[in-house]
N, C-alpha and C positions, 0 to 999 in steps of 0.2 A: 678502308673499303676499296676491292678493287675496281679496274673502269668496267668488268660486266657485272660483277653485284651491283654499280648504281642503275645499268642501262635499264628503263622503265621495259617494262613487260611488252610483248608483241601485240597486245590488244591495243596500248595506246601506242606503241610507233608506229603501227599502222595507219594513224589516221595521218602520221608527219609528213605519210611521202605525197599528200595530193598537190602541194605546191611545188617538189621540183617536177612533179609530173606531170606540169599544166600544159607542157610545150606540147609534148605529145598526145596529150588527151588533146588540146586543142586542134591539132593538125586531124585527131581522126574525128573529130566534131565537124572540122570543113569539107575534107571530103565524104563525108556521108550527109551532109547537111548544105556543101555549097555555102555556108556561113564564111563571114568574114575571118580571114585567122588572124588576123591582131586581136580582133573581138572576143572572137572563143578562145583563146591563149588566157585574155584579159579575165574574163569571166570564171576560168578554172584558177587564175592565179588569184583572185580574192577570195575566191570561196572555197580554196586550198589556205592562203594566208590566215584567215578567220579561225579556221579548224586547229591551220599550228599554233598560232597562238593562243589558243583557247586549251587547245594540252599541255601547253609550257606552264600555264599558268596554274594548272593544278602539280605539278611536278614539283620534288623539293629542288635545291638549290643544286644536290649529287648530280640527280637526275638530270638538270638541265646542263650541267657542269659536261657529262658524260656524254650526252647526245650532241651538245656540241664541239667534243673532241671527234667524236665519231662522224661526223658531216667535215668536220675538216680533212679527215682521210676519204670520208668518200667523194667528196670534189676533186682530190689530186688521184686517187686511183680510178673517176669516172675520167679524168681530161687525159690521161696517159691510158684508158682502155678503148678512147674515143682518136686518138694519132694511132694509136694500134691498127684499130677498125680500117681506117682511113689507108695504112701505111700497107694493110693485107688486100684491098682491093682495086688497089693499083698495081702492089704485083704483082697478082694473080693475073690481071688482062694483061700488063705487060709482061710478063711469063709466057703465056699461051696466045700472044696476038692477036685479041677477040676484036670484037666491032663495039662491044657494050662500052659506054661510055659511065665511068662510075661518079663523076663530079656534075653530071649533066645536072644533079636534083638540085645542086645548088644556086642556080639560075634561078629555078622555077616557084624556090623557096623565096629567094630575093624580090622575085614579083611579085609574089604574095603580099609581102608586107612595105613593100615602095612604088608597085608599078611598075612599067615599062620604060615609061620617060625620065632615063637615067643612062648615064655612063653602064655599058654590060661590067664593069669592072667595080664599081659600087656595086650593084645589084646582086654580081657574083660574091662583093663579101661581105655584105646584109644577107646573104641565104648562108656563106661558109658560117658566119658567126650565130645565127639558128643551130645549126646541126651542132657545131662546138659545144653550144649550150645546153642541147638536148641530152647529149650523150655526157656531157659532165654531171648533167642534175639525175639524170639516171642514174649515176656510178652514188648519188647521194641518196638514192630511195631504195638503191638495193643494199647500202651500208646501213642502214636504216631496217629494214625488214630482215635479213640474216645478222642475226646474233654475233655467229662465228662465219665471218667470211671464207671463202675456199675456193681454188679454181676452177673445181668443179661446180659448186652453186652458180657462181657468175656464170659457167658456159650454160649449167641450165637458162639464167635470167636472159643470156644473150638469144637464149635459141628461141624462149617464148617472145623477145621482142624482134625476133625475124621470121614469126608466123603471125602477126599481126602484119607488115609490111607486105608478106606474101601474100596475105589475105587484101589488103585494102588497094597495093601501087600497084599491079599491073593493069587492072581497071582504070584506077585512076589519069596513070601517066599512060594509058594502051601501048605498055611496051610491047615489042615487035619482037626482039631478041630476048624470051620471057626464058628460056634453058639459059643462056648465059646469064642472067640479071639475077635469076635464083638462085644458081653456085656461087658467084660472085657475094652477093646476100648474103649467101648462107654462110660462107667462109669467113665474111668477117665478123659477125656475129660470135661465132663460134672462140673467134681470136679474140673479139673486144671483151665479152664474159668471160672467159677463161684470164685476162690479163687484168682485167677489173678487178676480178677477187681474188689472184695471188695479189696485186699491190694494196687491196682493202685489208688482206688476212696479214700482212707486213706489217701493214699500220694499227689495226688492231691492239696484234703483237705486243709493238713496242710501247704504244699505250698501257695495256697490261703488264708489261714489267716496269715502265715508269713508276704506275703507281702503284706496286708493289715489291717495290726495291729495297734497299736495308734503309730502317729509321735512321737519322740522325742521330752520329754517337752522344750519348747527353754530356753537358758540360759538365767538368768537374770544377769543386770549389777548388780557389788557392790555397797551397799549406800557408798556416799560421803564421806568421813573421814570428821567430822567440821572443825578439826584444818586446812583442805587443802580450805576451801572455803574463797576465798577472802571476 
């Protein structure tokens, strides 16, 4: 059986991706709600955990087999579409010398979840390690919902997760420079989905030929020894 004949059907991976989604469902549960984000993080991640496991569990042994090859490619093609992201809107401002500051959100993430009363240097990377994590378990919920990965899916999946941002951060953080914040945004986006699902559709791939490679040649028996033939 190959790894997409076992992958379960898109009715139940669908329900897999609410736990790496919980980071960002949580983030847009605080700012619309002011709620705690460890809390609402916390709260989408058990009642995301409860669901996956509760489809694991009816899934045969293929199925779980295949879903968890395919989460292991979407971890490394979500954390390598997430240095992408990271790596295009830095040199986009420092290309064009802007004023927008594109690390500033990781501050403000770190205060979320430790507070103020901290070294700014912890605080910066309790907020970088949030984002890391967001944009990894994303690259797991869109390997999870696309069947057959592509670069083009991922730039679609990037672009709807950069009209959610556009919708919610500029209210949120009242940014000032909202034309730079938007290209910038939107750019990498654009670069993290598009590099998400060429390395999702790589892995895939190779998945797919793995396990449909040539069988093992069978063994043959030894010829007879003469002297053992009556």
């Amino acid at each position: 059986m190959t790894a997409n004949l076992s992958v379960p059907a898109l009715r139940r991976r669908i329900f897999l991706i609410g736990l790496p989604m919980a980071g960002g469902a949580g983030l847009v549960l605080h700012i619309l709600t002011d709620i705690s984000l460890p809390l609402a993080i916390g709260a989408f991640a058990l009642l995301g955990a409860a669901v996956f496991g509760f489809v694991l569990s009816r899934l045969d042994p293929a199925g779980r087999r295949a879903l968890r090859r395919r989460a292991g490619v979407g971890l490394v093609a979500g954390l390598i579409g997430t240095l992408a992201y990271d790596a295009a809107r830095y040199g986009v401002v420092a290309l064009f010398d802007m004023s927008f500051k594109p690390f500033h959100v990781f501050h403000i993430f770190g205060e979320l979840f430790i507070g103020t009363n901290h070294p700014d240097a912890l605080i910066f990377a309790v907020g970088l390690a949030y984002h890391i994590s967001n944009g990894t378990f994303f690259g797991l919920a869109y390997t999870m919902v696309f069947r057959r990965p592509s670069w083009w899916t991922g730039a679609l999946w990037g672009i709807g997760l950069e009209l959610c941002m556009a919708f919610l951060y500029p209210t949120w953080l009242r940014i000032q420079m909202l034309n730079e914040f938007l290209e910038v945004s939107a750019l990498g986006h654009v670069v993290y989905g598009a590099t998400l699902g060429a390395v999702a559709a790589a892995g895939i791939s190779r998945l797919a030929a793995r396990s449909t490679g040539p069988a093992a040649a069978p063994v043959e028996a030894p010829a007879p020894n003469p002297s053992e033939v009556p």
